[in-house]
C-alpha positions in Angstrom: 0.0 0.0 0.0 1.8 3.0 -1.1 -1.1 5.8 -0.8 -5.1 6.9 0.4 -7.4 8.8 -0.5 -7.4 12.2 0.7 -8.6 12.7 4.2 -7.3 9.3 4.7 -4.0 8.3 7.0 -1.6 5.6 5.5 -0.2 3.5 7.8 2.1 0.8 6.5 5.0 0.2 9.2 5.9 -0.5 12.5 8.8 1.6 14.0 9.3 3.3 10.5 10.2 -0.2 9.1 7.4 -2.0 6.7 4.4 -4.6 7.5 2.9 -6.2 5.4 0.2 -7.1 7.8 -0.4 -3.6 8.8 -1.5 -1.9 5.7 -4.5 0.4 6.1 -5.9 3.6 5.3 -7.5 4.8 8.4 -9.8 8.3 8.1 -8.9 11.5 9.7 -11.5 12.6 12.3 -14.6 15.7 11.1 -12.1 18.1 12.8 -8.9 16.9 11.9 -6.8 16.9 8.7 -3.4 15.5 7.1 -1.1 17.1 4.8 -0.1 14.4 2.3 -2.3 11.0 2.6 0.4 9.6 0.4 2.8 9.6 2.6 3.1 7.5 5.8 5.5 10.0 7.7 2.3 12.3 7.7 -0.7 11.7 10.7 -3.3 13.0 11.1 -3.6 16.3 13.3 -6.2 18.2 15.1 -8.0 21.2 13.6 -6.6 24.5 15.5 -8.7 27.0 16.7 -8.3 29.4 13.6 -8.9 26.6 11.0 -11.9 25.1 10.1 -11.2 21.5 9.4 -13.1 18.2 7.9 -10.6 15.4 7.7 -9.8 16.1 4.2 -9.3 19.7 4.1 -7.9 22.8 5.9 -9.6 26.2 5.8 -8.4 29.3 7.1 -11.3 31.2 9.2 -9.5 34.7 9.1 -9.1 35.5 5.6 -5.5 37.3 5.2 -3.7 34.4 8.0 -0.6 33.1 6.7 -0.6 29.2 7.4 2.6 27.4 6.5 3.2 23.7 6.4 6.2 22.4 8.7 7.0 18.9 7.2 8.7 18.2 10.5 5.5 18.1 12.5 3.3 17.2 10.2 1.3 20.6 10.8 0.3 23.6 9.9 1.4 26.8 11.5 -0.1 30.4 12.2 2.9 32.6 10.7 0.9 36.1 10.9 -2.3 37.4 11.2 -3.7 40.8 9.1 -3.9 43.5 10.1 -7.1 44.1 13.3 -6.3 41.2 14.3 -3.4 39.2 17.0 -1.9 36.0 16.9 -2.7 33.8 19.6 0.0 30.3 19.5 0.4 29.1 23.8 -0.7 25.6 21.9 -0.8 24.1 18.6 -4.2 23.3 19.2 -4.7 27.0 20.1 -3.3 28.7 17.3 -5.8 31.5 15.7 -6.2 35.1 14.6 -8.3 36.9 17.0 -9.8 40.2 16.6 -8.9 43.1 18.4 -10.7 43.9 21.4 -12.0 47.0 21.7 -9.9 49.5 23.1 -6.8 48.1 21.4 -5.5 48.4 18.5 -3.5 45.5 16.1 -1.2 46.2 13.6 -1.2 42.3 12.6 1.7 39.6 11.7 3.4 38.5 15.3 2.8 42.0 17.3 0.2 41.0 20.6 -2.8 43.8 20.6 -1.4 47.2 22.0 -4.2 49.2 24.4 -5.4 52.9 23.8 -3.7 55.6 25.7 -6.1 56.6 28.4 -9.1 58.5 27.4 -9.2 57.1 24.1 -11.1 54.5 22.5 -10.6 52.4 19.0 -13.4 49.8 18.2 -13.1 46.2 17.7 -10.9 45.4 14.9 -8.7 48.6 14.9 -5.7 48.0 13.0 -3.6 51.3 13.8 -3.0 53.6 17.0 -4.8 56.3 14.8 -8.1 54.5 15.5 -7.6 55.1 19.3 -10.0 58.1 19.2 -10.6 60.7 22.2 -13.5 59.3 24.2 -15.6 59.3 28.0 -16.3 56.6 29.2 -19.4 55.3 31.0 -18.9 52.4 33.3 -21.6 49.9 33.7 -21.0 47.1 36.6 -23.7 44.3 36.3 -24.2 41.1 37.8 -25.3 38.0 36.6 -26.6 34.5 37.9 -23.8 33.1 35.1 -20.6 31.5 36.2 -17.4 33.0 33.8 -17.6 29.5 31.9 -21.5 29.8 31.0 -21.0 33.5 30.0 -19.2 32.6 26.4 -19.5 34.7 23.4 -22.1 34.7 22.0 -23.8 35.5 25.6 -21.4 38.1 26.2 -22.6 39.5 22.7 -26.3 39.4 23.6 -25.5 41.1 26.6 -23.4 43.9 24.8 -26.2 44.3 22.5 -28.7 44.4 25.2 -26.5 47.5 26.8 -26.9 49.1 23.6 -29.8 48.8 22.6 -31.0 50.3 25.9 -29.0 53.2 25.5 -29.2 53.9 21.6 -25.4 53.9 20.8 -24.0 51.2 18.6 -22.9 47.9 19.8 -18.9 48.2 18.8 -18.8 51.0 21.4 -19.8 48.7 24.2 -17.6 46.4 25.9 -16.6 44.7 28.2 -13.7 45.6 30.7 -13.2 42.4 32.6 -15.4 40.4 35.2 -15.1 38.6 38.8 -17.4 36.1 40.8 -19.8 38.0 42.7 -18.5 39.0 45.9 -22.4 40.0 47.1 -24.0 38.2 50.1 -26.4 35.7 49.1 -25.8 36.5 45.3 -23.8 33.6 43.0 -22.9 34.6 39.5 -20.7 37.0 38.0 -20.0 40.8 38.2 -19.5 42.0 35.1 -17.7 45.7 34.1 -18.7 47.0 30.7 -17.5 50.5 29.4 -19.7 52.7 27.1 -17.6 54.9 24.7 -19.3 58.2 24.2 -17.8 61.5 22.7 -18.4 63.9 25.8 -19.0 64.4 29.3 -22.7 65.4 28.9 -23.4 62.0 26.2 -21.8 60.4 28.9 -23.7 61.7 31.9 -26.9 61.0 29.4 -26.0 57.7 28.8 -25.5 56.5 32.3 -29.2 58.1 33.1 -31.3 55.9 30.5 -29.3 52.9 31.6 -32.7 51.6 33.3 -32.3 48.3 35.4 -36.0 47.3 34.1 -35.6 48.3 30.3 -31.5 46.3 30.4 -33.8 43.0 32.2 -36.3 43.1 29.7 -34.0 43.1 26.7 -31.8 40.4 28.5 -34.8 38.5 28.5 -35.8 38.6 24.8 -32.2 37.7 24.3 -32.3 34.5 26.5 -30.1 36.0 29.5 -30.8 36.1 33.4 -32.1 39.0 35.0 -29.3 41.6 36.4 -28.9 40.8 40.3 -27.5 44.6 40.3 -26.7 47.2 38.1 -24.8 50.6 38.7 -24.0 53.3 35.7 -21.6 56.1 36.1 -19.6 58.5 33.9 -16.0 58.7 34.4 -15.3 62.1 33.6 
């Protein structure tokens, strides 16, 4: 047996030296891939976090990332990202392009995400310290009945949006700071600290007025989250 389909692993030695008895093509998991099934020095590998992945092929999901093939390993891996974006590589498994949080900026290839000088602001995505524009800040502490593990992304986007659409400004100028366990009596979850970006001290007073507990509840709601436990709103200016 000398080659597989593609997708496929060939596997015809024991200890790099040939059995006959051995011979097999055995298929790559949905969210693996191999590099050559032709060639029985190749395995196959699991799909990164930046790839998508079907046992026969390998797809980029940022468009722009630089993948290259290291025959050593077998693998590919995450030369540079483009720009708005960071490389993230603690793992091979981990390897990815993520966006740029807001309040950062990412000029792309190998350099981590650099922040905003205080009392600027860039949006998600920003590529250049140019983006970092002069902004107030409204901070907005919240808590949850969520641990940190059951508040993933796509809650933490419904609750951005919810935020926003209470106080009419657009969703990339909301986001979140950071977030610890509850330290209230009686209350489990998470608190969570989410900044506003506004343009001046009186949007910013404005903003943290119509940030109602009731209206923020009832668009959580329509958006599947808990209830806030608490909510505070206040302009740092």
């Amino acid at each position: 047996l000398i080659g597989c389909p593609k997708g496929n692993q060939l596997v015809n030695s024991i200890g790099g030296v040939f059995s006959h008895d051995v011979q097999d093509c055995v298929p790559c998991g949905s969210n693996q891939y191999i590099l050559d099934s032709n060639n029985s020095a190749y395995s196959c590998q699991n799909c990164p976090l930046g790839a998508r992945c079907d046992g026969a092929s390998f797809q980029s999901l940022v468009p722009g990332a630089l993948w290259v093939v290291d025959k050593a390993t077998g693998r590919y891996l995450l030369s540079s990202c483009p720009p708005g974006y960071q490389r993230l590589a603690s793992t091979l498994d981990a390897q990815q392009c993520e966006r740029c949080a807001a309040g950062h900026y990412c000029v792309g290839g190998v350099a981590a995400a650099a922040s905003c000088l205080d009392g600027t602001y860039a949006p998600p995505a920003s590529n250049s310290s140019e983006d970092c524009m002069s902004a107030v800040l409204v901070e907005v502490v919240a808590g949850l009945a969520l641990t940190k593990e059951e508040f993933d992304s796509d809650k933490e986007s419904n609750f951005l949006e919810s935020i926003a659409a209470v106080v009419d400004v657009p969703t990339p100028y909301v986001y979140v700071a950071y977030m610890t366990a509850s330290t209230r009596r009686l209350v489990s979850g998470i608190q969570i600290t989410t900044n506003i970006a506004t343009k001046s001290a009186s949007d910013a007073n404005s903003v943290a007025v119509r940030l109602n507990k009731d209206m923020l509840d009832s668009q959580l709601a329509a958006r599947g989250l808990p209830k806030t436990s608490a909510l505070t709103a206040r302009a740092i200016v």
